[in-house]
Structure formats: structure tokens, C-alpha cells
C-alpha positions, 0 to 999 in steps of 0.5 A, a space after each residue: 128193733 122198735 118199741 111200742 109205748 102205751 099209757 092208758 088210764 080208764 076209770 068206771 063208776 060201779 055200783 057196788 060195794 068196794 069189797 065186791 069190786 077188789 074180790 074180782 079185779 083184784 084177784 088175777 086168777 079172774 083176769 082171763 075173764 076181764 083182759 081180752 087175748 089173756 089165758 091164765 095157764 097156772 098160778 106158780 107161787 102165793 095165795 094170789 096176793 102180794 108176791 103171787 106169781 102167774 104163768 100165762 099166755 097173751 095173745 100179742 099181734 095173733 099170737 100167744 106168747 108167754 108172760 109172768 105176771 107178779 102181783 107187786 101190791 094188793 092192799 085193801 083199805 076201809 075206803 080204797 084199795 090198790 092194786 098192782 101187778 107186772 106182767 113180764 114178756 118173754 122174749 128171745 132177748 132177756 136183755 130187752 126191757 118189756 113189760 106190762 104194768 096194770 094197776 087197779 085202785 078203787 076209792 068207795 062213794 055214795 052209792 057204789 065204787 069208782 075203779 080205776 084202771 092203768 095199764 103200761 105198756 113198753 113192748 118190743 116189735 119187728 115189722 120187716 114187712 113194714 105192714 104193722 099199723 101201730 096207730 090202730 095197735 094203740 086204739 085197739 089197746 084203748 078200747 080193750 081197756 075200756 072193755 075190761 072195766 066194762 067187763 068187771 062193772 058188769 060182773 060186780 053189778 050182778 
């Protein structure tokens, strides 16, 4: 089985204030409005804080597969805020180490608020047709993650 690693890291200028920003970024249960092939299905346990568990399905190579998503850290600062959170892949083997960590921070400046947005990922893959082009995987992973910070800069900035 092979194994697709990716660490991507995007940052956006948006002008509004940081309570604005953390508000929607910051809460999971927007999520499906900002991630492209994210359906939130329910939240199972919190208040969509620190602890707070979701179920959700992704669209993952055309097909929607089930993950958990743990907020591990959600703090909120006069001038910055932190975000994480882990996104569990169910998989047929449990014993496989898949995940998804996505982490938002936010410094407030003059004028707006920088966003900062990571996302790592450690995936397992089968390809028996050899006819998975995983190049093409990662830059269309890029581009969706410069799509979703677009995505909250445009509904911050409303």
C-alpha cells in the first residue's frame, strides 16, 4: 500500500476584524462551506470547541468516505487565535496511520487580519490499475486550499 503525504501551508490577508475571522474559520460546522468534497453529517460530542467531535464524510478520489474530525485546540487571543483540529480516515485497516490535520491561526493587523492555513496530510492509497496520477493529486489539493481561504476572505469581507 502506498501512502500520500502532503504539507501545504497558504496564508491570506482579509480585511476584517480577528473576532470575525476566528467566528467562521474557527468553527467546524462551517466547514462544509469552506473545504471543497466536505459534508458535515453531525456533530457528535462539545459545544464545537476544544474536544468537539464531528462525523463527516469527504470526497476522497470520487468517493465520499467517512471521517471524524477532533477539534485538539481552539483558542482565541486579543490578537491571534489557534486552531486545530484532526480529521480521522476510516479505513478498512485501523492499524493504517491516516490522517488529515488542518490548523487555522490568525495574527490581527492594521486594517484586517492575516489567516493562516496548514493542512497535513498522510493517506493510504491502492492503485492496482496504476492509473492514479498523484502529481496531479497534490496540485489539485494546493489549489483547493487556496480555494478555501478565498472562500472565508470572501464571506468575512461581506
Amino acid at each position: 500500500m502506498d501512502y500520500i503525504k502532503s504539507h501545504i501551508k497558504k496564508s491570506i490577508f482579509i480585511e476584517a476584524p480577528l473576532s470575525k475571522v476566528w467566528q467562521y474559520a474557527a468553527n467546524v460546522g462551517n466547514w462544509q462551506d469552506i473545504h471543497e468534497g466536505l459534508k458535515i453529517v453531525k456533530q457528535i460530542s462539545g459545544d464545537g470547541g476544544l474536544s468537539s467531535v464531528y462525523k463527516a464524510e469527504y470526497d476522497m478520489f470520487g468517493k465520499m468516505v467517512p471521517v471524524n474530525i477532533e477539534v485538539q485546540q481552539s483558542e482565541l487571543f486579543p490578537e491571534e487565535f489557534v486552531m486545530r483540529a484532526a480529521i480521522r480516515v476510516d479505513t478498512v485497516d485501523p492499524a493504517e496511520d491516516s490522517f488529515v490535520r488542518q490548523n487555522y491561526t490568525a495574527k490581527a493587523e492594521e486594517g484586517g487580519t492575516t489567516l493562516y492555513s496548514e493542512s497535513i496530510q498522510n493517506i493510504p492509497y491502492v492503485d492496482k490499475n496504476k492509473t492514479f496520477d498523484k502529481e496531479a493529486y497534490l496540485e489539485k489539493r494546493d489549489e483547493m486550499a487556496q480555494q478555501a481561504i478565498e472562500r472565508i476572505r470572501l464571506f468575512c469581507e461581506e
